[in-house]
N, C-alpha and C positions, 0 to 999 in steps of 0.2 A: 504494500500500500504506500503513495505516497505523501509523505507527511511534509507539510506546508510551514516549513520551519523557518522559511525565508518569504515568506508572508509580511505584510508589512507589522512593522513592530507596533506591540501598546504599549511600550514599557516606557516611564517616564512620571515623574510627578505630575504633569500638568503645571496650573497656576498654587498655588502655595494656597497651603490650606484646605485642597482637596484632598481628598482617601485616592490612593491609586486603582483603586477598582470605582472609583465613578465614572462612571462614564464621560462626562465632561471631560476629567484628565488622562483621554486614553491620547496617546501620541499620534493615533489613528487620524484623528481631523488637523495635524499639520503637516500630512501628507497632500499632493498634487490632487486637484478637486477631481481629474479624472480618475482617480485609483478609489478616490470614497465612493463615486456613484457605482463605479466597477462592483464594490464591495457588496454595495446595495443595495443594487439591480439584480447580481447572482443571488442574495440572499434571497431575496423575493420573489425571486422565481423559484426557486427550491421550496421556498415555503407552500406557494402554490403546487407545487410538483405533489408534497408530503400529503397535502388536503385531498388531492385527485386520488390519490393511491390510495391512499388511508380508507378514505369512503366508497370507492371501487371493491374492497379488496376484501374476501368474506375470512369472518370470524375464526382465530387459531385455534386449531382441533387440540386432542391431547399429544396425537403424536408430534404438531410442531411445538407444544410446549417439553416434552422432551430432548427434543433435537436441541432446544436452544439451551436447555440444563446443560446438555453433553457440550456443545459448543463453547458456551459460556466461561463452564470448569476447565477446559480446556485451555482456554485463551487467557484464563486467570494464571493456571500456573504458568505456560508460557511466561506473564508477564514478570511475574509475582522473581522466578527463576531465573529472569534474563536482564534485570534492572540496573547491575552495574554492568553489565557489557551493554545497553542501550546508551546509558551515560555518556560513553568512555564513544561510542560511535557518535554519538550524536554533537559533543566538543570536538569532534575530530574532523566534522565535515562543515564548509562553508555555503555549501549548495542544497539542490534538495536531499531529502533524507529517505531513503526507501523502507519504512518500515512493515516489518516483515509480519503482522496482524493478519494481514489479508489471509494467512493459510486457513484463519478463522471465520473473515467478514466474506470470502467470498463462497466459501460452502453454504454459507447463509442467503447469501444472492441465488443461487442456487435451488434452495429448500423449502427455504420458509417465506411465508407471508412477509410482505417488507415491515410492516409496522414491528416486528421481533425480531429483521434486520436492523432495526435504525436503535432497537434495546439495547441488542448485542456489542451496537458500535460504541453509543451512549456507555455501558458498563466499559469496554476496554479503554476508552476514551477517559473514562472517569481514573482507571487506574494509572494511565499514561501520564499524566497530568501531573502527576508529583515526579516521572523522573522527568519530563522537556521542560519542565520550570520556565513555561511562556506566559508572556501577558494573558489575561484572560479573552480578550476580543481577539488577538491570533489565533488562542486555542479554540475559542469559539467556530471561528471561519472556515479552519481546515475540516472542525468535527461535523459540520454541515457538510463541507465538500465532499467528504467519505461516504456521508449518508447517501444526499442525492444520487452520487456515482453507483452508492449498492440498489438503490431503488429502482432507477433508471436500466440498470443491468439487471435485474430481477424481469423488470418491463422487457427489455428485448429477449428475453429465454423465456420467458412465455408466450411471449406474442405469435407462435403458432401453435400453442395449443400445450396442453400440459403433459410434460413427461413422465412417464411409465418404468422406470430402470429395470424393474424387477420382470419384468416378459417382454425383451427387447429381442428383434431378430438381428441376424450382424448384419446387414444393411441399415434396418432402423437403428442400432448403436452408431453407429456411422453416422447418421444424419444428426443423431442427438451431439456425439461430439464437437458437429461443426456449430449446433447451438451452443454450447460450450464455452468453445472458441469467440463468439460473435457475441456473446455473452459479457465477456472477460472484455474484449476489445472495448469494447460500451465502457463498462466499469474501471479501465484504465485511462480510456480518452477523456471521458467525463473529469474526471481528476485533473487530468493535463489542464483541458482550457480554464477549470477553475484559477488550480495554484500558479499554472501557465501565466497566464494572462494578468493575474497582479504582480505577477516578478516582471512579467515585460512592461507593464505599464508602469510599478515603480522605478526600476533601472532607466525607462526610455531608450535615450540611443547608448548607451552602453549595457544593454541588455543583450547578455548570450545566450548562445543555443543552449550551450552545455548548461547552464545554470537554469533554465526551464525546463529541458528534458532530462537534464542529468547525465552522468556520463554514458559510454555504452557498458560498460560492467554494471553499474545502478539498473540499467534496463534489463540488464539479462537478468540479476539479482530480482526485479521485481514479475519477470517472465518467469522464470523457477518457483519463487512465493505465490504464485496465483495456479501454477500447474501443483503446487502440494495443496493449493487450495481447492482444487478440483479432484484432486486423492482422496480428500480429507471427506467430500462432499459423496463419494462412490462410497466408502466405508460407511458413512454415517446412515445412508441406507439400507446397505446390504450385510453390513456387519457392527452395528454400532460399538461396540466395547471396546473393536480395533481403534476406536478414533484416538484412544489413550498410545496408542504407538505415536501418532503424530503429534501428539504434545511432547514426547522425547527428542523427537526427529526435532522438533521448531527449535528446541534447547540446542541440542546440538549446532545444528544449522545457524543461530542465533552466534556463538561463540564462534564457529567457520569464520561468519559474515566479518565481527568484528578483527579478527586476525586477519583478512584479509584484507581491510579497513589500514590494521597498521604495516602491515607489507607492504602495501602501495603509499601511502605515507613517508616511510622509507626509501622509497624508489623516486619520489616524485620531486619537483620543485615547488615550495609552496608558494610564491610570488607568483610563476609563470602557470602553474599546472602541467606543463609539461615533465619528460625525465629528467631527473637532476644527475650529475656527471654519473654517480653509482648505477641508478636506473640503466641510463644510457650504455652506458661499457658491459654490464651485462647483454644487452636485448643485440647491442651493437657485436659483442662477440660471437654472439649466437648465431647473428645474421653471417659472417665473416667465415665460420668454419661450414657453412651448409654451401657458399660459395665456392670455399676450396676444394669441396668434396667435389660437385658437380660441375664444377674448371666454368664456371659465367661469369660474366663483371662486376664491379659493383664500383660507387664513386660515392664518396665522403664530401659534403659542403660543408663548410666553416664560415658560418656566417658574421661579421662585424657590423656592428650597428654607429658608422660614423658620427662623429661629433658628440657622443650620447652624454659626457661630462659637460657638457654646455647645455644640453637641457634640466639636469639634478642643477647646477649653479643657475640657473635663468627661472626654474618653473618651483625648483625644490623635489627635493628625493619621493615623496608620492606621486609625483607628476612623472616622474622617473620611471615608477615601479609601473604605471599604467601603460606607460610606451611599451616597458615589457610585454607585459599580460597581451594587449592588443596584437602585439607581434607575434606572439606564442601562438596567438588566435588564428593568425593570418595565416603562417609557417601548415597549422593542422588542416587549415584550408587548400592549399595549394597545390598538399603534398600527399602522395596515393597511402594506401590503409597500410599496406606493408611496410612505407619510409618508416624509418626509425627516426623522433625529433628529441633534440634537448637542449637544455641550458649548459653550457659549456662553463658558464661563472662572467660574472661581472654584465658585459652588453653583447656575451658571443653566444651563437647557437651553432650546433652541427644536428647535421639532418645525414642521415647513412641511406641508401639507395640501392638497395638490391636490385640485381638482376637489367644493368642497365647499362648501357652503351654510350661513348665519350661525346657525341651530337647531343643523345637524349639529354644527359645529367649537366651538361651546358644547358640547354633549354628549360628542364627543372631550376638552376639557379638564376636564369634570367625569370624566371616567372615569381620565385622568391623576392628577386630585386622589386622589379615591377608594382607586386602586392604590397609591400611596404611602402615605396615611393607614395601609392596610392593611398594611403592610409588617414584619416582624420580623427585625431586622438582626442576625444572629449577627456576634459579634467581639469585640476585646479592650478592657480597659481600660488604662489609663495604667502600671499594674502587670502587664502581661500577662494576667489573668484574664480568663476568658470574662464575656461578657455581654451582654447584647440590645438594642438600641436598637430602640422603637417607636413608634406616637402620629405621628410626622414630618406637618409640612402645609405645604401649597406656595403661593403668592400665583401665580395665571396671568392671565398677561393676552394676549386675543385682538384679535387685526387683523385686519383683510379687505382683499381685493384685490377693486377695485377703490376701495372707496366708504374707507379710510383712508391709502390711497397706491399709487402705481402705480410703484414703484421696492422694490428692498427694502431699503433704506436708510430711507423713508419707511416702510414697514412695519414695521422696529423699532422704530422714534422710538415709533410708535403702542402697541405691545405693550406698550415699556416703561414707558409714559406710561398706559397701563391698570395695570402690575404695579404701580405709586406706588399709586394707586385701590384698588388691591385691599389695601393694605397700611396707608393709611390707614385702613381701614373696617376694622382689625382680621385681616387675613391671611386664611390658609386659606380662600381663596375664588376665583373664577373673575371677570372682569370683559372687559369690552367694552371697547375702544379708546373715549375722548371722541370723542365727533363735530367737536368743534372741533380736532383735532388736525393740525396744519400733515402 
């Protein structure tokens, strides 16, 4: 599930003298006047959403009040069991947070009548609430967004008619699957534009893909959480007492998530988001011996970010660090799913290039060049005022595997022994490893 933790914030006294839970003092109304109606147009339609379904939707039998005991207990110890590894993920991330509930909210999307969906969310909800320590109007918004999303995806998995698990033929298994499917998609999309759409609206032009969707490990992390969600949802029919395995499983899974939380943390640059030199030298090694083995090319860019000390002394070091991040953005942009990218240290990146040929990987770093040139950096001045940083030009300099070294230790000597070259002859330019280069 994704949890809206980058929602616009309420935290904040307000004017002096108010309780931080009045509403008056939520931080909420000195947000962009677009982001309040955002808030409260979604709200309002949800609210409408809940009334139609609610009063549509006939009375919970005994068996959906069982189902939602079993769920319930369920999702209790899940949470009850996974509080400091939530914690400890949830300080650890700047973006969205994918939490991993849904193994419980969407067997419920799934099962039950939504009015015992939107209980189940409301209880997990209630106990989440003491470990993400948010404003109250934050936690409010996402716990709406969850609900609608489950109500909404309940609507489209029935909307042909009600399913029968228990005398399926495997053709009708099959069709019910792709309800399933189409099910889930609803229930994730729903999410998206909610928490979506106030992270783009608050950000504006500096709003990222990756910060609204998340990264792609988050996406697969919440692709897995919804197919155990759909586990959870076959058991709870056909076997319900199994559903106690998958409260083990989400423990488990739960402590995975967060080690793999700090393994990439580890790996990462936290400024850029990109690999940090450790990251990189691994992934870049890897890339290096699979080359050797199958005798293909490959070419190393080293990229310099000209002048970059004269925008820290002109803009100030935040202003600094966003020319990064932008860059880092652009670099992920440019460059195919296989390039290897990272922060090299200070204002340098290399980007590794498997399987590619001395025209192409010229052509990748003229497109590097380019993307940057192209760049307009919203952010602050030395005085906090807005303002843009543009114009930016890069010295690159490229190495090839084999014909400038067969190590990657020799492959940067080479890069960086091009990026001189390129910086003599006047910068903002692209150049060739020397041929003589040891």
């Amino acid at each position: 599930m994704t949890d809206a933790e980058t929602a616009p914030d309420g935290s904040g006294s307000g004017k002096a003298g108010r309780h931080p839970y009045d509403p008056r003092a939520w931080a909420l109304w000195k947000h962009p006047r677009r982001v309040i109606v955002y808030l409260l147009v979604m709200d309002a339609l949800a609210l409408l959403v809940f009334a139609f379904t609610f009063a549509a939707s006939a009375a919970p039998g005994e068996l959906d009040w069982l189902r939602f005991g079993i769920l319930a207990a369920g999702a209790t110890v899940h949470i009850q069991f996974t509080q400091r590894q939530e914690e400890s993920r949830r300080a650890g991330t700047s973006t969205v947070l994918i939490d991993l509930t849904a193994v419980w909210v969407f067997p419920a999307v799934l099962t039950l009548p939504p009015i015992l969906t939107v209980a189940l969310i409301a209880i997990i909800r209630a106990q989440r609430w003491f470990t993400a320590r948010r404003p109250a109007n934050t936690f409010l918004f996402a716990s709406i967004s969850h609900s609608v999303a489950a109500v909404l995806g309940h609507l489209a998995f029935i909307s042909l008619g009600e399913p029968n698990w228990m005398s399926l033929s495997p053709l009708e298994s099959l069709w019910e699957f792709g309800l399933v499917v189409f099910a889930a998609v609803v229930y994730e999309g729903v999410q998206i534009v909610y928490i979506g759409g106030v992270i783009a609206l608050s950000a504006g032009k500096q709003a990222k893909l990756r910060n609204i969707l998340g990264s792609k490990q988050d996406n697969i992390l919440e692709a897995v959480t919804t197919g155990l969600g759909a586990i959870t949802a076959v058991l709870l029919i056909v076997l319900p007492p199994a559903v106690a395995i998958m409260a083990v499983v989400t423990v488990i899974f739960n402590r995975l998530a967060e080690l793999d939380q700090l393994l990439d943390d580890v790996r990462t640059d936290s400024k850029t988001g990109v690999l940090n030199m450790r990251g990189w030298s691994e992934a870049a090694d890897r890339a290096l011996t699979r080359t050797a083995r199958s005798d293909e090319k490959l070419a190393l860019l080293m990229i310099d970010l000209d002048h970059f000390k004269w925008i820290n002394d002109t803009y100030g070091h935040p202003a600094g660090d966003d020319v990064l991040r932008d860059i880092a953005q652009a670099l992920d942009e440019v460059t195919r799913p296989s390039d290897v990218v990272g922060r090299f240290g200070g204002e340098e990146f290399l980007v590794l290039l498997p399987d590619i040929d001395e025209t192409s990987a010229r052509e990748a770093a003229e497109r590097v060049r380019s993307a940057v040139a192209k760049l307009h950096i919203v952010t602050t001045d030395k005085r906090g005022g807005q303002t843009t940083i543009s114009d930016r030009t890069t010295s690159i300099g490229v190495a090839l595997y084999p014909e400038h070294g067969t190590t990657m230790e020799q492959l940067l000597q080479a890069a960086d022994a091009a990026v001189y070259v390129a910086k003599e002859n006047g910068r903002n330019q692209v150049r060739l490893a020397p041929d003589d280069t040891p």
